[in-house]
N, C-alpha and C positions, 0 to 999 in steps of 0.2 A: 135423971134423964127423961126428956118427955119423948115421946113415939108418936107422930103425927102425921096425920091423911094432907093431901094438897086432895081437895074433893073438884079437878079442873072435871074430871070425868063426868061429872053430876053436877053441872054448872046448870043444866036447861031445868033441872028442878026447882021449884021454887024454893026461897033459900030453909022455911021449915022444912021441907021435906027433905031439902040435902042434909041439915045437920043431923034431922031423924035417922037417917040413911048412916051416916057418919057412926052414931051413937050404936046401930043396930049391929054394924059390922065388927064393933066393939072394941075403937078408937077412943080413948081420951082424950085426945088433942086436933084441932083442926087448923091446916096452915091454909088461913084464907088467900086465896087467888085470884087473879084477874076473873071476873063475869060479870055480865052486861050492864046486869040494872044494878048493880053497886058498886064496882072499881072496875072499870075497862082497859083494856090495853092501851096507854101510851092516851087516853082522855081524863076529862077533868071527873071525878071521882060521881057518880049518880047517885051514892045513897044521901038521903036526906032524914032530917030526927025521926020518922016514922019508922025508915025501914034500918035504920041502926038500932031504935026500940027493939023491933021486933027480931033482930039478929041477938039480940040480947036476953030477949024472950026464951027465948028459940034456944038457946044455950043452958038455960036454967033447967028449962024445962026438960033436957034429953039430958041432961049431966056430960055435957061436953064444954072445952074448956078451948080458948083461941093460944095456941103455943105463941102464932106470929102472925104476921099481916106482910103481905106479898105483892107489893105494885111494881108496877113498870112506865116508867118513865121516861122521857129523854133528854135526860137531865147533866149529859156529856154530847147533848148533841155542840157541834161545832156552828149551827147554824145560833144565830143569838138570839131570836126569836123564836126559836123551838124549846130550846134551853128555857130561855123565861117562862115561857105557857108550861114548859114540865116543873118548873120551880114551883109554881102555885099550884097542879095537881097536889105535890109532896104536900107542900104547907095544908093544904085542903084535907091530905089524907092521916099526916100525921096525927093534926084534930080529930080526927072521927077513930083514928085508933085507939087515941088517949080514952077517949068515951064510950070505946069500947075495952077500956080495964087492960089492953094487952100490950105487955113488957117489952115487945120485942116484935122489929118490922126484918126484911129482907131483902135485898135488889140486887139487881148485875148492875154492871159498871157502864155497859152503854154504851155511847158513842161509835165512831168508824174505825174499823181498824187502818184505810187507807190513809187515815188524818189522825192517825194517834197521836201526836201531842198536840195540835189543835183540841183534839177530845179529853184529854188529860186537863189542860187548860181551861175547861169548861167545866168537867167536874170538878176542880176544886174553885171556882167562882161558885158553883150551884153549894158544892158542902160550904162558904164560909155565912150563906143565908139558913140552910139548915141545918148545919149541925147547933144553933144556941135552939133552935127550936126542940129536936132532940131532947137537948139537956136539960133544957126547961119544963117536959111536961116526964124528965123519967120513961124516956123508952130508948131502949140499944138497939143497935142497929148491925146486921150482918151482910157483908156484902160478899158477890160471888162470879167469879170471871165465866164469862160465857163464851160460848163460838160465835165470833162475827162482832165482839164490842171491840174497844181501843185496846181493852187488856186481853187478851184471852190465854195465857198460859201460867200456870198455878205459881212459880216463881216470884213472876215479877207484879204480879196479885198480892201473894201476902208480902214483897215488901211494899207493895202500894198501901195496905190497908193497914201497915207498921206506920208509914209513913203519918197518916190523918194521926197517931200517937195518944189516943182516945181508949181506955181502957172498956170501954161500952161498946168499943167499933171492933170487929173481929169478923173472923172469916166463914167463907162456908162452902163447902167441899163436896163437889156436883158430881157421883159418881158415873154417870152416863158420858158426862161430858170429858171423863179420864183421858181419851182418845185423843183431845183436842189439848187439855191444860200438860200432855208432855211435851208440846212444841213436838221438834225433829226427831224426839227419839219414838221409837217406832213398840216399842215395850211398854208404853206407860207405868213405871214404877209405881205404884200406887203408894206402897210404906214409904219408901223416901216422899213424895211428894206431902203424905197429911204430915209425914215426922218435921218439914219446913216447916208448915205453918205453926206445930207446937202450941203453946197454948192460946193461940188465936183462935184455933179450930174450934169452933162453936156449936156450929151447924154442920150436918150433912142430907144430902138429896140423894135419895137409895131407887135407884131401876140400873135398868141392865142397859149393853148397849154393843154392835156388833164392832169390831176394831177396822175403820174405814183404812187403816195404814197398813192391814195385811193384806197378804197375795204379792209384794212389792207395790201397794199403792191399789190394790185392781179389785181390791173386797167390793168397790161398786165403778160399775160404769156411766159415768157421766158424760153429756154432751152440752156444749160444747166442748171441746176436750180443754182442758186447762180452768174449767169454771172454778168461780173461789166459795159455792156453797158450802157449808160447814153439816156436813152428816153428821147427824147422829139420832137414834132413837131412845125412848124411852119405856122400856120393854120389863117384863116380870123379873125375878131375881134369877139365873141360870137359862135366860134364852137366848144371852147374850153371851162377851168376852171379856166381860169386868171380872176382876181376878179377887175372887168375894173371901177368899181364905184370908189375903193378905190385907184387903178393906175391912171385915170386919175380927180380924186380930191386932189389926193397926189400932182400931178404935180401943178396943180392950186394956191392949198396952199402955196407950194415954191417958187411961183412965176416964174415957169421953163421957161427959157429965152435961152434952149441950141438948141442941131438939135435931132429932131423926127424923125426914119427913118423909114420906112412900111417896113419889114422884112418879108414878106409871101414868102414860097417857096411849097407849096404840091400842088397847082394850077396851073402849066402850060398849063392844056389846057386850062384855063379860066384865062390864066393871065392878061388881061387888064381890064379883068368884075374884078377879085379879087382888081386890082392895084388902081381903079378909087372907087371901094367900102373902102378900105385903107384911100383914102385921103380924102372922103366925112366924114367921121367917123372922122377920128384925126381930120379935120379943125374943125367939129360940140363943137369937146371937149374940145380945145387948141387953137382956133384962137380968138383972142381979139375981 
């Protein structure tokens, strides 16, 4: 099992000084993320051979190792034109992963939930251009349902991600996001939910996160009343209502042999105190 930082929190550092940072906090593995001057949100990818070099550099030198690579794309968008331009980020990015030696990429599923088969429809035109790319340069791929894409509820995700029928293609289980992938039930089951995905489950993304379905609905107040924002935060391990005995004995049970990634983002000014309490916590629960 690898144990790995998403370093979103230490994006403004330049990228030796994040991996430095990475290494010192005493992470092995680093799940690259969206930032600016190398892979932007939902743009075509900025690094170029210098600064792929140097991320490679940068690696050697602090003994940190990439678990996965983490873009975002819109690549279920419905519109056809947006879809295309996120086809060629991916193709663009999948290249620069390959060059940067790492096995294994990660994305949401995208799209609108208002136009979910429209957006269904569209991911799988975008997978039948990239998935021979994939296969071709030897990297897997794990995908993972978010709040606010076409999929967003942990079900009907991993049969989505059964469906692509790719033994490379497997899932990945957003503990923050527990809240949102139980649909209507108001408990989020966590064990039955990873026990679905079975041996899909690959990946998981470990922070906390408050249960917007308690109170009868009123854990937050929103205006307009009725808005369809999707809450949720991504908070230290126990500030939240993710139900962590059963998340991480779930894991244990299955034997979970995938990459564990420390996903806190509401701590930047304590982000190394939050990053270094992350990996104390997952090694205690997850390391053999």
């Amino acid at each position: 099992m690898k144990i790995a930082l998403d370093p979103y929190m230490f994006r403004a550092l330049p990228i030796d000084d994040m991996v430095r940072t990475v290494a010192e906090l005493g992470y092995d593995y680093i799940e690259l993320s969206p930032r600016d001057d190398f892979m932007p949100f939902f743009l075509h990818p900025r690094a170029d051979d210098e600064r792929i070099a140097a991320l490679k550099k940068s690696l050697r030198t602090h003994g940190v190792r990439l678990s996965s690579v983490l873009p975002l794309y819109k690549c279920s968008s419905p519109d056809e034109t947006e879809r295309q331009a996120a086809v060629r980020y991916w193709k663009r990015m999948i290249e620069i992963t390959a060059e940067l030696e790492c096995p294994l990429m990660n994305s949401e599923f995208n799209g609108r939930p208002e136009r979910a088969a429209e957006s269904e429809a569209a991911f799988w035109r975008s997978l039948e251009e990239l998935l021979p790319l994939f296969e071709r340069e030897g990297i897997a791929l794990n995908l993972e349902a978010h709040p606010d894409d076409f999929c967003e509820e942990n079900t009907p995700a991993v049969d989505l991600v059964r469906a692509i029928n790719k033994p490379w293609v497997n899932y990945l289980y957003c503990a923050p996001h527990s809240f949102h992938l139980s649909g209507a039930d108001p408990t989020a089951d966590i064990a039955a939910m990873m026990r679905y995905a079975g041996d899909k489950l690959q990946h998981v993304h470990i922070a906390d996160s408050f249960n917007h379905k308690g109170s009868s609905g009123l854990r937050y107040i929103l205006n307009p009343p009725g808005t369809a924002a999707r809450i949720h935060q991504h908070l230290d391990i126990g500030q939240g209502e993710v139900d962590w005995d059963a998340f991480f004995g779930t894991l244990r049970d299955l034997n979970f042999d995938g990459v564990a990634t420390a996903c806190v983002f509401a701590w930047e000014e304590r982000a190394g105190e939050s990053s270094a309490f992350m990996l104390d916590r997952i090694t205690k629960e997850l390391a053999p």
